[in-house]
C-alpha positions in Angstrom: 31.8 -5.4 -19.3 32.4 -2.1 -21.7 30.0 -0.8 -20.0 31.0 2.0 -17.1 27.8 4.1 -15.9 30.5 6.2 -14.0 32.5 7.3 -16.6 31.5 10.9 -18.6 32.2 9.2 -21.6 29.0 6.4 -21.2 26.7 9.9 -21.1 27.9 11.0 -24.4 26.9 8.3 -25.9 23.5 8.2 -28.4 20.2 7.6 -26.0 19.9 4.1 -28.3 23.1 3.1 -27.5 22.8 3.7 -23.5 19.1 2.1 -23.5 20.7 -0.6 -24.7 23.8 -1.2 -22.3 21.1 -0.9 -19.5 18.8 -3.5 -21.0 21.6 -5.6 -20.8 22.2 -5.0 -17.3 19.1 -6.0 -16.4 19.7 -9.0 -17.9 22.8 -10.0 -15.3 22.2 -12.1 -11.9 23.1 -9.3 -9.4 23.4 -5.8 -10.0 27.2 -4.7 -11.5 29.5 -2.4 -8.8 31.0 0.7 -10.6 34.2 2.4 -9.1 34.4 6.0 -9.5 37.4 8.4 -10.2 38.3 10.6 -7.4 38.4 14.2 -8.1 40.9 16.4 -6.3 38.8 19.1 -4.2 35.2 17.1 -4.9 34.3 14.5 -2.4 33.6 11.8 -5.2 32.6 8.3 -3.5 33.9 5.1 -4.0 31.8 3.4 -6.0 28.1 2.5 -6.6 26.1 -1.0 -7.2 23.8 0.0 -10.2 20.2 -0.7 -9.4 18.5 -0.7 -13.1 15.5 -3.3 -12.7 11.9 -2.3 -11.8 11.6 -4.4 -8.8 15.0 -3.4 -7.5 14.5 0.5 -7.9 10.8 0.0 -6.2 12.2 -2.0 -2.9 14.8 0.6 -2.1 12.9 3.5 -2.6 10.4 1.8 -0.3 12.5 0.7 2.5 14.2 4.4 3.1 15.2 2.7 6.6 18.0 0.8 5.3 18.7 2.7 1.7 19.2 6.6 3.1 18.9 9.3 1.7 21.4 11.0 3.5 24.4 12.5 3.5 23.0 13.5 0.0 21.3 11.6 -3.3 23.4 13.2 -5.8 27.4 12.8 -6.6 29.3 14.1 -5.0 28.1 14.5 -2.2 27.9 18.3 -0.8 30.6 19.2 1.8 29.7 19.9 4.9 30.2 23.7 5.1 27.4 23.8 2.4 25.0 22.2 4.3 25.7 24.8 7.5 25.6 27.9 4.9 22.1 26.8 2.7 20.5 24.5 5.0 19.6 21.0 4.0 17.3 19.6 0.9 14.1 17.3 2.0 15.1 15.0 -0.4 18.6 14.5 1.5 17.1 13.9 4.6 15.3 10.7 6.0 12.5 10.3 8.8 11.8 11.8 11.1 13.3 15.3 9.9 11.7 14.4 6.3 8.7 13.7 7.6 8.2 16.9 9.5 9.2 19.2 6.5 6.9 16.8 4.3 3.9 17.4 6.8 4.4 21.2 6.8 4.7 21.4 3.0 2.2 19.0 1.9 -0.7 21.1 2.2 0.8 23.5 0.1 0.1 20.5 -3.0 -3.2 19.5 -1.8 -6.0 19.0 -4.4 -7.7 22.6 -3.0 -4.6 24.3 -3.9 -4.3 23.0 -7.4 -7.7 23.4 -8.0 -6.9 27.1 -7.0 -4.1 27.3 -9.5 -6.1 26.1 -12.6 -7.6 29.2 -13.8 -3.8 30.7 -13.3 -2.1 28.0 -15.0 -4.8 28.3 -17.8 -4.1 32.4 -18.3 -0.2 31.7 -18.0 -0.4 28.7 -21.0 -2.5 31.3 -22.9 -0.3 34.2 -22.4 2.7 32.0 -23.5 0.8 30.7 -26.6 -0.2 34.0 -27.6 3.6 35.3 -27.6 4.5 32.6 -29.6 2.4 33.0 -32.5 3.9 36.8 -32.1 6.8 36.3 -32.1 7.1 33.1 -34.4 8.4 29.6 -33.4 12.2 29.4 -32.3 12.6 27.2 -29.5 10.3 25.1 -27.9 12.3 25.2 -24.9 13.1 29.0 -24.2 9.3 30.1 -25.4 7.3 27.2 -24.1 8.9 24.3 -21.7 10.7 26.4 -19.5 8.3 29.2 -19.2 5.6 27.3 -17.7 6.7 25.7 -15.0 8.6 28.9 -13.6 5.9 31.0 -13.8 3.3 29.0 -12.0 5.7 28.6 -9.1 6.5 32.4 -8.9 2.6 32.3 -8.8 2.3 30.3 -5.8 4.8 31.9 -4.1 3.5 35.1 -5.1 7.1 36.2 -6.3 7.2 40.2 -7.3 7.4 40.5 -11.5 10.8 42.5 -10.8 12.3 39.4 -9.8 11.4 36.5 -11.6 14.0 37.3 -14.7 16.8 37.2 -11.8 14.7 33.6 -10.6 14.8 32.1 -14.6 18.9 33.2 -14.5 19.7 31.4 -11.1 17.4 28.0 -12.0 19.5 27.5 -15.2 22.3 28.2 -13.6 21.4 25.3 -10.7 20.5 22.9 -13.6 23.6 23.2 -15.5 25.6 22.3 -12.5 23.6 19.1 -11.7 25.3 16.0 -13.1 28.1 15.5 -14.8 31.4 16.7 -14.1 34.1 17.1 -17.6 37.1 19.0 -15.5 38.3 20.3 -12.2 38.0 23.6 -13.7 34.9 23.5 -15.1 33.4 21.8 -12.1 35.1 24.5 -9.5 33.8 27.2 -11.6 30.1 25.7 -11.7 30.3 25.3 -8.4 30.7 28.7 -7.3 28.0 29.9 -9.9 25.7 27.3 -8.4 26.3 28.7 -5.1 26.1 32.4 -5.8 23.0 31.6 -7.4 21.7 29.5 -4.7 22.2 32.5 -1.9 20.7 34.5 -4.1 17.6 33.0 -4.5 17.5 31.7 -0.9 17.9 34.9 0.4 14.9 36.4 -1.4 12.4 34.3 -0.5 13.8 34.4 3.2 13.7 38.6 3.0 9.5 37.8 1.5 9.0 35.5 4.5 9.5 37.9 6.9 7.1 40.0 5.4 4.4 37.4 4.8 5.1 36.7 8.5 4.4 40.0 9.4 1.5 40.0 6.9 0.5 36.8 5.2 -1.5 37.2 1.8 -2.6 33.5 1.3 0.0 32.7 -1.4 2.6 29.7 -0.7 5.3 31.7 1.0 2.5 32.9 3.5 1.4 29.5 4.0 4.8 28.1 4.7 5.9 30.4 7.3 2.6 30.3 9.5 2.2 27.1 11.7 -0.1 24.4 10.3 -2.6 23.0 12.7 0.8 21.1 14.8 2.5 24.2 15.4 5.0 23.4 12.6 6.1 26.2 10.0 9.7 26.6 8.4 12.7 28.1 9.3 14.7 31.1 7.3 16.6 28.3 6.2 14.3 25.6 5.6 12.2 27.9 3.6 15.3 28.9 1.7 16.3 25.5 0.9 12.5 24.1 0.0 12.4 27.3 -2.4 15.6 26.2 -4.0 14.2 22.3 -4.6 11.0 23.7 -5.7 12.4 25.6 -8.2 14.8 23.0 -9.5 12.7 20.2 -8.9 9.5 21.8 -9.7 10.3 22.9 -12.7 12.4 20.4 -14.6 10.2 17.7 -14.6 7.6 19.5 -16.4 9.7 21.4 -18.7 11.8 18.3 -19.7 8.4 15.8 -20.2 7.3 18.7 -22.3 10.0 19.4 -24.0 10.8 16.0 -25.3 6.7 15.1 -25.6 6.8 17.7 -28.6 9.3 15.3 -30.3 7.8 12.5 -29.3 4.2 13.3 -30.7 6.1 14.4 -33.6 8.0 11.7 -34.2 4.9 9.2 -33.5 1.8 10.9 -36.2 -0.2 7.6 -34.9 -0.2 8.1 -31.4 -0.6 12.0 -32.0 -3.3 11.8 -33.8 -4.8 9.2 -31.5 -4.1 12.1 -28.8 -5.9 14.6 -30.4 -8.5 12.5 -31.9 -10.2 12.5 -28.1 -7.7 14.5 -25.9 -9.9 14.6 -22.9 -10.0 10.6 -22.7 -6.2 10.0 -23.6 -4.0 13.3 -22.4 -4.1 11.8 -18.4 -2.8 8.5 -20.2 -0.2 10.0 -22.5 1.7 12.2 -19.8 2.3 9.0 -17.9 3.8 7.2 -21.0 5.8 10.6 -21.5 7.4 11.0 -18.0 7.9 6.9 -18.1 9.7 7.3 -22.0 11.5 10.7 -20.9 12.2 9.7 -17.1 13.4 13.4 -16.5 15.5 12.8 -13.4 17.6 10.1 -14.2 18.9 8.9 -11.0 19.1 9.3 -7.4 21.8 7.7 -4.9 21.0 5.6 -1.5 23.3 5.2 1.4 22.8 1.9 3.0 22.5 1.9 6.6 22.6 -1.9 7.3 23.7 -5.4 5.5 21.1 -6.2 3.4 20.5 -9.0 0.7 19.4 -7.5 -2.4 18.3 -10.2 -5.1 21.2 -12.3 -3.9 23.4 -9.6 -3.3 24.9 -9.0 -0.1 25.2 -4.9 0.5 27.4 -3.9 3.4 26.8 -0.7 5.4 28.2 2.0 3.8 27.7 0.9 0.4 26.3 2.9 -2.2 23.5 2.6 -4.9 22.2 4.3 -7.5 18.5 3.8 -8.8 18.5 4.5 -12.2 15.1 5.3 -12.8 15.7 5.4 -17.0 16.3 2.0 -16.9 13.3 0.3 -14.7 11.3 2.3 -16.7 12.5 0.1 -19.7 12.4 -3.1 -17.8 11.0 -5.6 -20.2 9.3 -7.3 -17.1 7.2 -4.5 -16.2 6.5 -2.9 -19.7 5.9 -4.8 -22.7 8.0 -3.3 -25.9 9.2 -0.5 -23.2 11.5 1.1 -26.2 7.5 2.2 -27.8 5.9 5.4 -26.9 2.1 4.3 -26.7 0.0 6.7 -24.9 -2.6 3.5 -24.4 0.2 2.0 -22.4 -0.9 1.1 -18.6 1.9 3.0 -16.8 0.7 3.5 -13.3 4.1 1.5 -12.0 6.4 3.8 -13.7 8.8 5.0 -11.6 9.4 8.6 -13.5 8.3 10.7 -10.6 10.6 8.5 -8.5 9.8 5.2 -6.8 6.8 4.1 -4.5 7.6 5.6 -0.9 8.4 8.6 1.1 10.2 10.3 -1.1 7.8 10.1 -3.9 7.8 13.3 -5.9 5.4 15.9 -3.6 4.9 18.1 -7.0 3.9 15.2 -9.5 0.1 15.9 -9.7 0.7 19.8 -10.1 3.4 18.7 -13.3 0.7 16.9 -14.6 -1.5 19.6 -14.1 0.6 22.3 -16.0 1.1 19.6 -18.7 -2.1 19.0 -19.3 -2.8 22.1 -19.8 -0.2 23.3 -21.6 -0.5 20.2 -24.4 -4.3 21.4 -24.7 -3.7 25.2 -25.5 -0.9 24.0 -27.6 -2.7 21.4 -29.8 -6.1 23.5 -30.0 -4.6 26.7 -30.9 -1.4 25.6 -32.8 -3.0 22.1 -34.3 0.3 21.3 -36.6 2.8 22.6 -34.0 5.6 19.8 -34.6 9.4 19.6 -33.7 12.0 20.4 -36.1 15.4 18.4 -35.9 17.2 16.6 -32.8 16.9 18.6 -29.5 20.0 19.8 -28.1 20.7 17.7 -24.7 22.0 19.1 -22.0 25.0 16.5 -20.7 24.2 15.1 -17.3 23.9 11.8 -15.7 20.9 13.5 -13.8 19.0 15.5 -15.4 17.5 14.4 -18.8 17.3 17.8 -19.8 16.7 19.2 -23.3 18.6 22.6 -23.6 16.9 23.7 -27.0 14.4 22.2 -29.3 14.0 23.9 -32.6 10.1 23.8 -33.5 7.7 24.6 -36.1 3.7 25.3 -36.7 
């Protein structure tokens, strides 16, 4: 086929034209094997079998005992060394490590805690808001989208106001590096960026949990390095490493759904007006269809532990796969005319926050949280707020991330 999901050159092309190559993947018998390039220095894999329907996404995210997540979901794969030096990511790990860290951070996410947050999250989308109509509408993205998110998780974590500039420089700096790779260069000089930023960040959250250890205050940080009722609390570097997934993972998903929601009520007057015709009955509704259209992480990789028959394809141990979440989200089996945004849409089975299973986004109700109520300050104080243009993309096979998105109101 001329199509080759590991090649940079397939990631350039217009969102159209890649919705389409994947719609006609689905269409094939088994799923299609892509060999990758290796990449002097990079520990770039072998190759991948491309899962892209619905059905085939959803069984491997929820049989995690034959389709790892370990050494590592994303490519390539981290070397060893960095593992030893940052400690290891949750979503990297499978049960029963995963589990554990799970347990001792799920109560941070737990519908008392968000319920907490709401009168925060409120005060920061009205703060933002109000500095917009000051200062005039730029960029959706630097004044709005990537504000949010940030700030509510410095929030939680009770993060000093000295620092969080220094946290907003190191979490672009992570996001640019995810995906993608266009040179040696370029990807050697990312990667020590990425990790100068990483240390950074991990080791001030580890320096503020030994002071909430010494004198906890309630906020996340506190939370996390106390034991829960089993005895369990994080390590220096566990808490390092879950403060560097929060912030990555925490953030883009609700800064990317809202970035390209603006252009998506814009470019759909119908649906908007539909939205804003009875927001409290359609806004839970309409962020679903938004993370299902956007699907803001694009893809994670599973390591098979086992042979395994996969819709009449025989995986070996040691193979790779991808789950392409972009595309099940299309699947014509699953949703009816997937290429329309329709906020009426029934989208429970997306797969946007990732598939069914245990590694089923822990943040996804406190996204949906800041983007509800973000969308109502937005469309109640700024009723014609609109997008102007095409949004800058940022180029990743990962991260459907929009960089900058002129706007207008």
């Amino acid at each position: 086929m001329d199509i080759d999901l590991a090649d940079l050159d397939f990631w350039r092309k217009p969102l159209k034209e890649r919705n389409e190559a994947f719609a006609r993947l689905r269409q094939l018998e088994h799923p299609v094997f892509f060999p990758e390039k290796k990449v002097p220095l990079l520990r770039s894999g072998k190759g991948f079998y491309a899962l892209v329907r619905h059905a085939d996404v959803t069984e491997a995210s929820r049989n995690a005992k034959v389709f790892s997540s370990e050494p590592a979901v994303t490519n390539p794969e981290p070397p060893g060394w960095v593992k030893q030096v940052f400690g290891e990511s949750m979503v990297n790990m499978d049960d029963p490590r995963h589990a554990r860290l799970r347990r001792i951070v799920t109560r941070s996410f737990s519908p008392k805690m968000l319920a907490g947050l709401q009168s925060d999250i409120e005060a920061a989308c009205a703060r933002i808001v109000d500095d917009v109509i000051e200062e005039g509408p730029r960029d959706f993205v630097g004044q709005v989208a990537a504000r949010l998110p940030i700030h509510v998780i410095c929030d939680m974590l009770d993060i000093p106001q000295e620092l969080r500039e220094q946290v907003h420089r190191h979490v672009d700096v992570s996001t640019a590096y995810t995906g993608v790779r266009p040179s040696l260069a370029r990807s050697v000089q990312m990667a020590g960026q990425n990790m100068l930023a990483l240390l950074a960040l991990q080791r001030m959250v580890i320096k503020l949990g030994h002071e909430r250890a010494a004198d906890p205050k309630g906020d996340l940080v506190s939370l996390l390095v106390t034991a829960n009722p089993d005895g369990e609390k994080l390590t220096d570097k566990e808490l390092g490493s879950f403060f560097s997934l929060l912030l990555v993972a925490g953030n883009e998903t609700a800064r990317n759904t809202m970035a390209h929601g603006i252009k998506l009520l814009t470019d759909n007057p119908a649906q908007r007006e539909l939205l804003t015709s009875d927001f409290d009955a359609h806004i839970n509704s309409a962020i679903e269809e938004m993370v299902r259209y956007v699907s803001p992480i694009m893809q994670f990789r599973r390591t098979v532990t086992q042979d395994y028959s996969l819709r009449g394809l025989e995986l070996k141990k040691g193979d790779k796969v991808v789950l392409f979440y972009g595309s099940a989200n299309r699947d014509e089996s699953v949703f009816p005319d997937a290429d329309t945004f329709d906020i009426t849409r029934d989208t429970k089975p997306h797969v946007g926050f990732g598939g069914p299973g245990p590694h089923f986004c822990l943040g996804a109700n406190l996204a949906r949280q800041e983007m509800r109520t973000m969308f109502r300050e937005l469309l109640t104080r700024l009723p014609d707020i609109r997008s102007v243009g095409e949004p800058e993309l940022l180029l990743s096979n990962f991260d459907n991330s929009v960089r900058s998105q002129p706007f207008t109101f």
